[in-house]
Kinemage of the C-alpha trace (Angstrom):
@kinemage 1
@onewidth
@group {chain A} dominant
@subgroup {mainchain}
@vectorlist {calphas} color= white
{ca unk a 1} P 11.567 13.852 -12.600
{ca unk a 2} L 9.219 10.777 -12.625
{ca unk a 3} L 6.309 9.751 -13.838
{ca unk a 4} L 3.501 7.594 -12.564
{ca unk a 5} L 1.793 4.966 -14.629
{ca unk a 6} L -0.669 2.020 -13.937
{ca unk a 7} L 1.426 -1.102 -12.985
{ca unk a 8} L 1.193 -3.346 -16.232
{ca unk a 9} L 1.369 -6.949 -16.293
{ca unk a 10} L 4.967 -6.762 -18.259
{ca unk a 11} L 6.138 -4.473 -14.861
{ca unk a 12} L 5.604 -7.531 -12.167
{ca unk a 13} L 9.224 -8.709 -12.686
{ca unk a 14} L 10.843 -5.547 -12.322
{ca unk a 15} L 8.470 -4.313 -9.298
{ca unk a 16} L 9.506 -7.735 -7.738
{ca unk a 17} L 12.831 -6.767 -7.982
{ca unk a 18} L 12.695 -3.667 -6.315
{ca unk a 19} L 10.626 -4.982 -3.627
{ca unk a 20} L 13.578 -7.878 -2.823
{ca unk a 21} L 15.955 -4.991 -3.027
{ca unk a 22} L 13.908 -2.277 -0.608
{ca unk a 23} L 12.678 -4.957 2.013
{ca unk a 24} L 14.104 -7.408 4.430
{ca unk a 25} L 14.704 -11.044 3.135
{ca unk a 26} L 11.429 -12.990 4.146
{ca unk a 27} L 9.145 -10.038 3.184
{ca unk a 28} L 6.501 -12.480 2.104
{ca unk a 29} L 6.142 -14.287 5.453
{ca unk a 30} L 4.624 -11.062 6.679
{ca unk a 31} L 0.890 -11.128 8.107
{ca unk a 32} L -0.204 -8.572 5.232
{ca unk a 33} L 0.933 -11.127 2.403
{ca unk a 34} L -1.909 -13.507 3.391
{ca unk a 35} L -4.263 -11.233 3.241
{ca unk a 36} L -3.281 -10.978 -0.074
{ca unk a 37} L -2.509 -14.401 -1.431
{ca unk a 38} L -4.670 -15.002 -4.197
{ca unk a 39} L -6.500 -11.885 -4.270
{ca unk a 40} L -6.089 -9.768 -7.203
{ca unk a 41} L -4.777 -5.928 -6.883
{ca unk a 42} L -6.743 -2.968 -6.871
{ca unk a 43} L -6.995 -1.563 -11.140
{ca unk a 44} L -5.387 1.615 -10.968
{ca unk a 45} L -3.864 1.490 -7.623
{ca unk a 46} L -0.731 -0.389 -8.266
{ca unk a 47} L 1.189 2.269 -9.719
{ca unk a 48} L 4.904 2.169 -11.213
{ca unk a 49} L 7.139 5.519 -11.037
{ca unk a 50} L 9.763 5.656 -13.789
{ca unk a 51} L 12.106 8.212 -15.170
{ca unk a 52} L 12.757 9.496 -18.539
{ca unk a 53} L 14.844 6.540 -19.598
{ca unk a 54} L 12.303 4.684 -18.372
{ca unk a 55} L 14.170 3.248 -15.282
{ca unk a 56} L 12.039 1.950 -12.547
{ca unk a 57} L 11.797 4.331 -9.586
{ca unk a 58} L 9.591 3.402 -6.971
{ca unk a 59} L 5.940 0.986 -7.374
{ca unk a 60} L 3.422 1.076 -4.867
{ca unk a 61} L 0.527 -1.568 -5.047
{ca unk a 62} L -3.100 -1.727 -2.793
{ca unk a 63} L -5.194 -4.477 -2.538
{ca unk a 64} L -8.551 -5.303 -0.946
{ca unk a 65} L -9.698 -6.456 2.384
{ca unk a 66} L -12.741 -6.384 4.734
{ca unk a 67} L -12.355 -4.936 8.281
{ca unk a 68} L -15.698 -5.350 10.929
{ca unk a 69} L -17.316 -5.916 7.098
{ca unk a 70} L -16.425 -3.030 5.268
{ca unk a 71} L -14.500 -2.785 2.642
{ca unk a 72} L -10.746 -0.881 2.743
{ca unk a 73} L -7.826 -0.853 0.619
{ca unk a 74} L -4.455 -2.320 1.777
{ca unk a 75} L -2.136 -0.139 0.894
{ca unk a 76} L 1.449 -1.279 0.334
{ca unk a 77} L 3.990 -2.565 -0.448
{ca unk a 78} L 5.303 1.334 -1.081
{ca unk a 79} L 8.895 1.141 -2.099
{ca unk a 80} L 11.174 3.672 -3.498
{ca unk a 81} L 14.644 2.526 -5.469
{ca unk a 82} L 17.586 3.383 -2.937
{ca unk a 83} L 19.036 5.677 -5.083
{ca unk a 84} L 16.035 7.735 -5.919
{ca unk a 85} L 14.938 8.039 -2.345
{ca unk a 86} L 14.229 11.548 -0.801
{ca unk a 87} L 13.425 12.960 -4.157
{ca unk a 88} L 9.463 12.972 -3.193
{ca unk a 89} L 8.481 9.589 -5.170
{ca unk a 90} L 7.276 7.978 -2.509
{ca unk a 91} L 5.172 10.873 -1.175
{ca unk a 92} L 4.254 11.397 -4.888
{ca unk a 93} L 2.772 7.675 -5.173
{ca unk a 94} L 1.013 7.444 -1.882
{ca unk a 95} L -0.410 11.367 -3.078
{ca unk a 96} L -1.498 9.533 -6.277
{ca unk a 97} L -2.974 6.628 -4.595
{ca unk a 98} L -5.083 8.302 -2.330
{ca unk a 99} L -6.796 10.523 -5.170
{ca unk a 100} L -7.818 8.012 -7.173
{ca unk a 101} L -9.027 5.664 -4.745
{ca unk a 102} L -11.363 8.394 -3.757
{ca unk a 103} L -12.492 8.873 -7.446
{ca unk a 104} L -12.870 5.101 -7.260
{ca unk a 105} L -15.313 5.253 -4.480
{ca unk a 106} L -12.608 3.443 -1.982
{ca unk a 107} L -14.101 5.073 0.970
{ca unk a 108} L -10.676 3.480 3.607
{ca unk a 109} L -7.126 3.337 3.301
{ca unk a 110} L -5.008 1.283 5.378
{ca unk a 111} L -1.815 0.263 5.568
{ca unk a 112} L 1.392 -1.114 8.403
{ca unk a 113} L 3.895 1.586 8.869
{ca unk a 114} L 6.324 3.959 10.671
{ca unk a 115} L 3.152 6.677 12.154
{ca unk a 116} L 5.216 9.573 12.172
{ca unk a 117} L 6.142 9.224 8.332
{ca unk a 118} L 1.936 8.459 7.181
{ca unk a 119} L 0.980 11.229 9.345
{ca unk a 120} L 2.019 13.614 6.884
{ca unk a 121} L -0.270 11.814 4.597
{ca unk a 122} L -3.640 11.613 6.503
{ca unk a 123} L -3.031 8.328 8.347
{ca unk a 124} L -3.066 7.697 11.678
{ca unk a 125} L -3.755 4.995 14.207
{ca unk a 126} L -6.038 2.547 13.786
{ca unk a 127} L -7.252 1.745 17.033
{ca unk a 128} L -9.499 -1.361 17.069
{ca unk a 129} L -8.771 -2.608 14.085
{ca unk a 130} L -6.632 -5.654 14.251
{ca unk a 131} L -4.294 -7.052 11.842
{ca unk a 132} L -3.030 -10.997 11.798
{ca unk a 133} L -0.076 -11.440 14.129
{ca unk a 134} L 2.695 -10.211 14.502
{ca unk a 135} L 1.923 -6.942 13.638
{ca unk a 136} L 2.371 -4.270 15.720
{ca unk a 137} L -0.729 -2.800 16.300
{ca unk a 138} L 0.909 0.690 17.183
{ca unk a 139} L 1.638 0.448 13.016
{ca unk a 140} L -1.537 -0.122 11.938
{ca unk a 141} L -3.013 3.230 10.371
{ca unk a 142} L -5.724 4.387 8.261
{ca unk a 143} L -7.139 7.395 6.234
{ca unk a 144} L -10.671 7.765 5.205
{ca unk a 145} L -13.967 6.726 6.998
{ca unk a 146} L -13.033 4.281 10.119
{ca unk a 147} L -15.879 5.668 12.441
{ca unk a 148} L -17.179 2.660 13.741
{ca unk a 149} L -15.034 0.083 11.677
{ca unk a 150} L -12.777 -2.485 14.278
{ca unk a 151} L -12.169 -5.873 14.122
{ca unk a 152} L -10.127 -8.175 12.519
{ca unk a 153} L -8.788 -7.272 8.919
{ca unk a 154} L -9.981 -10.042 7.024
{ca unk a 155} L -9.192 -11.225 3.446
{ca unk a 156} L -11.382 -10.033 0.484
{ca unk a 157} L -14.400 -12.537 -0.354
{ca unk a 158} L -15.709 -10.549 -3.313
């Protein structure tokens, strides 16, 4: 059993960590990483998930950009320690995540990822809307309210 908390400022060390370990060397050369360079995470969508010893589980951050515009929240990195994965953490933070960007009046969710896995989670493929290179635009996917939102995905100007 986990439980999910707000990411605090003493967990970005440890939530580093477990990014390095989850993801492929060079993780921050990715397109999605400049769109976030400099831009400061959603409040209350970077969550941490953590056992009863207090052992982090799995973290799972969003962060804001502008597509044709609008507003939408870039969800991700979502990463789940190797040896807690398949207990439901993951699906438990993206669950979380969703809800309360709802009750936070974030109307989009994006994010790049494997289609068949987000389906289960209300994403699906983002036609039109057009991350930096080299992204595969086959993995770009949203949830929410796209109607009429393509273009580029842009970096957040607030």
């Amino acid at each position: 059993m986990v439980e999910l908390a707000d990411e605090q400022a003493d967990d970005w060390w440890e939530v580093e960590a477990l990014y390095d370990l989850c993801f492929a060397p060079g993780r921050e050369a990715l397109s999605s990483y400049r769109l976030r360079d400099g831009i400061a995470a959603i409040p209350g969508l970077c969550l941490v998930a953590r056992d009863r010893d207090g052992i982090l589980a799995g973290a799972i951050r969003a962060w804001p950009v502008r597509v044709g515009g609008a507003a939408a929240a870039l969800v991700g990195p979502v990463a789940v320690h190797p040896t807690r994965q398949g207990e439901g953490i993951g699906a438990a933070m993206l669950r979380a995540v969703a809800e309360r960007a709802q009750a936070r009046g974030w109307r989009r969710l994006m994010l790049v990822g494997d289609a068949p896995y987000y389906a289960r989670f209300g994403y699906a493929r983002l036609a039109g809307v057009e991350m930096p290179p080299p992204t595969n635009p086959d993995r770009v996917l949203g949830r929410g309210e796209w109607a009429g939102i393509a273009g580029p995905v842009a970096r957040w100007q607030a």
